[in-house]
C-alpha positions in Angstrom: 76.3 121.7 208.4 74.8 125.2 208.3 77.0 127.9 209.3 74.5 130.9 209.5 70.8 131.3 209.5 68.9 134.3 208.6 65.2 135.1 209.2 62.6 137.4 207.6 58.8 138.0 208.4 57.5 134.6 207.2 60.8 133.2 205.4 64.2 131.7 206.5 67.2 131.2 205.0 70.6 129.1 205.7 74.0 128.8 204.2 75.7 125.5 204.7 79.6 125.0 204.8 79.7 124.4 201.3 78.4 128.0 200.5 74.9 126.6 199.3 72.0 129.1 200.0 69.0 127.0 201.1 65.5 128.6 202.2 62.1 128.0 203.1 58.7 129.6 204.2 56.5 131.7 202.8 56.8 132.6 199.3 54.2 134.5 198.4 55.9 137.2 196.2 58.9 134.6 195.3 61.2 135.8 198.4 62.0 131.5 198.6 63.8 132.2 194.8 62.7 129.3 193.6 60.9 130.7 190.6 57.2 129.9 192.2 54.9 132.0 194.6 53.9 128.3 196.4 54.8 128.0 200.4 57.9 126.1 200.7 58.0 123.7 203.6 61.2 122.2 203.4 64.4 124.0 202.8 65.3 124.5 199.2 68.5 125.1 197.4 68.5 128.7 196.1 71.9 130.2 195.4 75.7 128.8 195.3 79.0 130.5 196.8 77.1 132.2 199.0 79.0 134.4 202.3 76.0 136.0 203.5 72.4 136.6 203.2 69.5 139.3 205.0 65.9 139.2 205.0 63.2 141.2 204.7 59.4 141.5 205.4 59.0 139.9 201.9 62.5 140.1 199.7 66.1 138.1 200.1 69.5 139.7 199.6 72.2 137.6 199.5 76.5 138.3 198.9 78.5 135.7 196.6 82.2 135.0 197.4 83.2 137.4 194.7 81.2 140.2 196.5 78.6 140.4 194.3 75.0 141.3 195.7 72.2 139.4 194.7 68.5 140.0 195.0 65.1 138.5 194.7 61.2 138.7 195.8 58.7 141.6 196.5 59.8 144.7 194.9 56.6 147.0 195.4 58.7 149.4 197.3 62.0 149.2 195.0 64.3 147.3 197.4 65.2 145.0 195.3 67.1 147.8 193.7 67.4 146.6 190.3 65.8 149.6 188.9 62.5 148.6 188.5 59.4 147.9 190.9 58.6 144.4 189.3 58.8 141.2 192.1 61.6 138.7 191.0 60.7 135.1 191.9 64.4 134.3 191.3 68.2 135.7 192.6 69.1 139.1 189.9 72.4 140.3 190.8 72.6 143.7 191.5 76.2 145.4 192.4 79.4 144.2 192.9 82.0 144.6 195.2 79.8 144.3 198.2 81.0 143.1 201.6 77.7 143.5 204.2 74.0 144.1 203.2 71.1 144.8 205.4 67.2 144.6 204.5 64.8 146.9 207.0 61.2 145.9 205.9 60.9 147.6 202.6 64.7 149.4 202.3 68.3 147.4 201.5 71.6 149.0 202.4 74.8 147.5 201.4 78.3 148.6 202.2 80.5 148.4 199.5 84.3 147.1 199.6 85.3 150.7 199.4 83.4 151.6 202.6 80.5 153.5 201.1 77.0 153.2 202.2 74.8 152.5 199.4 70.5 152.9 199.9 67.3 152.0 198.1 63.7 151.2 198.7 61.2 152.9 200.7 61.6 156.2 202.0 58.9 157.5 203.2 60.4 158.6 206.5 63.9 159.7 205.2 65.4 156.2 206.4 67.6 155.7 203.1 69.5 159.1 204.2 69.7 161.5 201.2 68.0 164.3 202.6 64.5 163.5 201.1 61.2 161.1 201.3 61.8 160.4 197.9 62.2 156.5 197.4 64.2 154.5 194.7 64.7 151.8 192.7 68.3 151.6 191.9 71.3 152.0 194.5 72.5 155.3 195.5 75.8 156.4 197.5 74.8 157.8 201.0 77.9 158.0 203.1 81.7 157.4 203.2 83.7 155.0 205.4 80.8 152.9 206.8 81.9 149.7 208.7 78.3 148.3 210.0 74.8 149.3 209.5 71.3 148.1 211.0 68.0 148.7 209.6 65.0 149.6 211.5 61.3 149.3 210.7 62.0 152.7 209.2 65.3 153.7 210.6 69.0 153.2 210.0 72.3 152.7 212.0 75.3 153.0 211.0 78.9 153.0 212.4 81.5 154.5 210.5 85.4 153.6 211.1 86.0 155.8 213.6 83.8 154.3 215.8 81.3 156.7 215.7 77.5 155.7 215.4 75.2 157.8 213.1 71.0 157.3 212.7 68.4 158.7 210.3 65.0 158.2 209.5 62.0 157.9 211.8 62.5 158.9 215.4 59.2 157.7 216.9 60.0 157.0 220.5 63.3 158.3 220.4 64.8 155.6 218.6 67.6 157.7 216.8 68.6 158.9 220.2 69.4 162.1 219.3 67.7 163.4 222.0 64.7 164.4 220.6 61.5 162.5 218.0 62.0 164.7 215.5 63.2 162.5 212.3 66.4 162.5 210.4 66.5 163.1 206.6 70.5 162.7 207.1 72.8 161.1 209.1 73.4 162.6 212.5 76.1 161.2 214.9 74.9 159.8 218.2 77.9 158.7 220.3 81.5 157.6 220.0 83.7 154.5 220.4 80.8 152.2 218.8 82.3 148.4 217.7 78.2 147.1 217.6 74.5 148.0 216.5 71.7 146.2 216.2 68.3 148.2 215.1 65.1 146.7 216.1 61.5 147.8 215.1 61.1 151.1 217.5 64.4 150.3 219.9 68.0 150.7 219.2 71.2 148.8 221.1 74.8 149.6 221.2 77.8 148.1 222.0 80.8 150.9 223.0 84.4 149.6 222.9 84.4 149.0 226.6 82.0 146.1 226.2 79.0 148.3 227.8 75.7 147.6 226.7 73.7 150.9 225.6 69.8 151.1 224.9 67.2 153.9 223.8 63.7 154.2 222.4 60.7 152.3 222.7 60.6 150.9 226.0 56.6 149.9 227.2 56.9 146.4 227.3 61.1 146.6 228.5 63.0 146.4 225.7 65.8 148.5 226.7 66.3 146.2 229.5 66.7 149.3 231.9 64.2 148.2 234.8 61.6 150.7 233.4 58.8 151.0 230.9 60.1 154.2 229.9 61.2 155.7 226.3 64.1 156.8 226.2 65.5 159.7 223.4 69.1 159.2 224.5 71.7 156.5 225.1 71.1 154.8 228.6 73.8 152.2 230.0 72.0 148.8 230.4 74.9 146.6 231.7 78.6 145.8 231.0 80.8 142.6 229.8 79.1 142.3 226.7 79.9 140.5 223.2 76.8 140.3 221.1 73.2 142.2 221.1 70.3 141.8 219.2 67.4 144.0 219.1 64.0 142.4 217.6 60.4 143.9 217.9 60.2 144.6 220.9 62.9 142.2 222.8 66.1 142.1 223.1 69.1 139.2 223.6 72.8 139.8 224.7 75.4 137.4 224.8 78.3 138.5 227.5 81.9 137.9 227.6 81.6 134.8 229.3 79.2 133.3 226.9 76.2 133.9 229.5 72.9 134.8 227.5 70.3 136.8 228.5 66.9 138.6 227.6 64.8 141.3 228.4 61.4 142.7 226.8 58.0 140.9 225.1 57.5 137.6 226.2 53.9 136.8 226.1 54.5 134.0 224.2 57.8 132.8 225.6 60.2 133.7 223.3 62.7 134.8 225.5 63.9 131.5 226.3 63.1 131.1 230.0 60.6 129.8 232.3 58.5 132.9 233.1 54.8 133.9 233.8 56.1 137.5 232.9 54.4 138.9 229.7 57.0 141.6 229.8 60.8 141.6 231.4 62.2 145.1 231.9 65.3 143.5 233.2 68.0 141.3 231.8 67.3 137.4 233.3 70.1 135.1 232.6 68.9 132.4 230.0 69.8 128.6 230.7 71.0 126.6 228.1 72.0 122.8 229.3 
């Protein structure tokens, strides 16, 4: 009866059809909600009237049906955003009239109802966008007219209404793709006619209007899906007829227009989903689900 799952470094979380908020895991600095620090095994009820939820390496955001933006777990970096740098073992609500949050490892962005980009958390590589490596504690207005954003290890995505994708922060490997690795303290546009983004550790994927898949960055073990292991600073065209993309560590899954799903990247353990000796896969391969 779940109708979306979300997953952090060593915690999960699910929202059933009745809006319950149920999560299990680790729990180490009260990211579960529960109101202990004890691992939680089986799923637990957390939150009700719950639309959506993101997790991070250790702290839980979650968006009630009246948009308001709840918070809870580690806190050492100030991305709970509720002004102080205290854990919280249980949800705190933080702002209203929210309608998508995001959670990088140690920063939260949340777009507000209004379209503007709000930031908090770490900063030590300007990937909250205000110009400095100043971090925060409390939520502060970035940019205007933001319809998505993905969060990075330490960078951020974001496309505005227009359709045009921006990107800030670190810029190791080229993962702004900007063109250079020189990082962002501000926004800086990347390409047009943008509908999807999805941010993962060191690599960055786009979706463009057309349904053609785009990739850049970090690319030793293939996660650009380009047929090479090399980095790349600037948008490069991986394949077309796409609906869906998600960029994770170092892998990366698509979903086409006709449902088809496929991989590409890390896969020394398997995780790609098909029957492979490959450690790495620097190519999409087409992943069978019976």
């Amino acid at each position: 009866d779940s109708v979306a799952v979300f997953a952090g470094t060593g915690h999960a979380m699910a929202i059933k059809t009745d809006g319950s908020l149920w999560a299990w895991g680790a729990n180490t600095v009260g990211q579960i909600g529960n109101n202990t620090t004890k691992v939680q095994r089986l799923p637990v009820r957390v939150l009700e009237n719950v639309v959506y939820a993101s997790a991070g390496a250790a702290h839980t955001m979650a968006i009630k049906t009246d948009g308001s933006l709840w918070a809870w777990g580690g806190n050492a970096e100030g991305q709970l955003g509720n002004g102080t740098n205290a854990g919280q073992h249980t949800p705190m609500k933080i702002m209203d009239n929210v309608s998508v949050v995001s959670t990088g490892n140690w920063h939260t962005m949340a777009i507000k109802t209004d379209g503007s980009l709000w930031a908090w958390g770490n900063n030590m590589y300007g990937q909250l966008g205000d110009g400095t490596t100043t971090s925060w504690n409390t939520p502060k207005k970035i940019i205007d007219d933001v319809v998505a954003v993905s969060l990075g290890e330490v960078h951020t995505m974001a496309i505005k209404t227009d359709g045009s994708l921006w990107a800030w922060g670190n810029n190791g490997y080229g993962v702004l793709g900007d063109g250079t690795t020189t990082g962002r303290l501000k926004p800086v546009k990347i390409m047009d006619n943008v509908v999807t983004v999805s941010a993962g550790s060191y690599h960055t994927m786009a979706i463009k209007t057309d349904g053609s898949l785009w990739g850049w960055g970090g690319n030793d073990v293939g996660a650009l899906g380009d047929g090479t292991n090399t980095d790349r600073k600037e948008p490069v065209k991986i394949m077309d007829n796409v609906a869906a993309v998600f960029a994770h560590n170092s892998r990366t899954m698509a979903i086409k227009t006709d449902g088809s799903i496929w991989a590409w990247g890390f896969n020394v353990y398997g995780q790609l989903g098909y029957l492979s000796s490959n450690r790495f896969e620097p190519k999409p391969v087409r992943v069978i689900v019976n």
